[in-house]
Every structure is written in structure tokens, then in C-alpha cells.
C-alpha positions, -999 to +999 in steps of 0.1 A: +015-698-774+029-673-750+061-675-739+078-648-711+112-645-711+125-632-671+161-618-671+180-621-638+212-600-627+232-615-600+261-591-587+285-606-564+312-585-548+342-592-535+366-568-527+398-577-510+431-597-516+437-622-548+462-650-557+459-670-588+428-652-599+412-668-561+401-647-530+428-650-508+436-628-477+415-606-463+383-595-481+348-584-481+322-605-499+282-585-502+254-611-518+230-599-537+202-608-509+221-578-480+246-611-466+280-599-463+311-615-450+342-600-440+369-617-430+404-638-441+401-658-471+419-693-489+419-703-520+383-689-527+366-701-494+363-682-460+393-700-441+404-683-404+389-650-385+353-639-397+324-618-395+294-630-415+259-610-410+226-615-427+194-591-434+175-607-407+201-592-383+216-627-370+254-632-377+284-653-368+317-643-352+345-667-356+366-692-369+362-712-405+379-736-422+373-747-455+343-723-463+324-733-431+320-724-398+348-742-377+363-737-341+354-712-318+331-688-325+293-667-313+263-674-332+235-648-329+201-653-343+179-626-355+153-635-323+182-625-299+191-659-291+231-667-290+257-697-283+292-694-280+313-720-287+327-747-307+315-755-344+327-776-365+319-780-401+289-757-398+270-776-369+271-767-329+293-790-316+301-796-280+284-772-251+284-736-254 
């Protein structure tokens, strides 16, 4: 029987404010894939102003709540296509 054994390093960054051992503030978080957000933080989840980019080139300017994209904010995808707008819980909602 032949068995293989694969080993996996994750490295997660954040570097920015803490309270009670949480991200909270403002901070930068870098995935291990390129993604990288930068912006205020609560309790552990993205929660007010922020930037969040991807390796494909799209990205997201705005308002979160709760970890997820929520209020006003400009959505560009990597093809060059943008809304501006309102989101709300991660979705497009309303016109842009």
C-alpha cells in the first residue's frame, strides 16, 4: 500500500489594531491566494470603510457590515466592468 502524506502551510496576516485578542480598528488582512483587505475592522469581521482587491485585479470600495459587503460602495470586476451602489449583505441591491 502506498500512502502520500501532502503538508499544507496556510499564512494569514493581519496587521493592524486588536481588542480582546479580535481585529478591531483599522487593519490590513493579505490571504494566502494575493487577496488583501484593508480597511476598519469589529470584533474579527470587516465592519465600516474598506478596500478589498483580489489577484484577478477586480476589487470593492466601500461600506461593510458584519464581514460583508453593505451600503454604498463600487464593485469592479477584473473584465473592467463596474456598479456603484447599494449592497447589502453581499448582493447588488437596488439600481446602480
Amino acid at each position: 500500500m502506498l500512502m502520500e502524506i501532502y503538508t499544507k502551510v496556510i499564512v494569514i496576516v493581519i496587521i493592524g489594531e486588536w481588542c480582546d485578542d479580535k481585529a478591531h480598528g483599522q487593519g490590513i488582512y493579505i490571504h494566502t491566494d494575493g487577496a488583501k483587505y484593508e480597511g476598519q475592522w469589529k470584533e474579527d469581521k470587516q465592519d465600516g470603510q474598506g478596500k478589498e482587491t483580489w489577484p484577478d485585479s477586480a476589487c470593492y470600495q466601500g461600506d461593510y457590515k458584519q464581514g460583508k459587503k453593505s451600503g454604498y460602495g463600487k464593485f469592479k470586476w477584473a473584465d473592467g466592468s463596474e456598479y456603484e451602489g447599494y449592497f447589502l449583505e453581499n448582493n447588488i441591491h437596488g439600481k446602480g
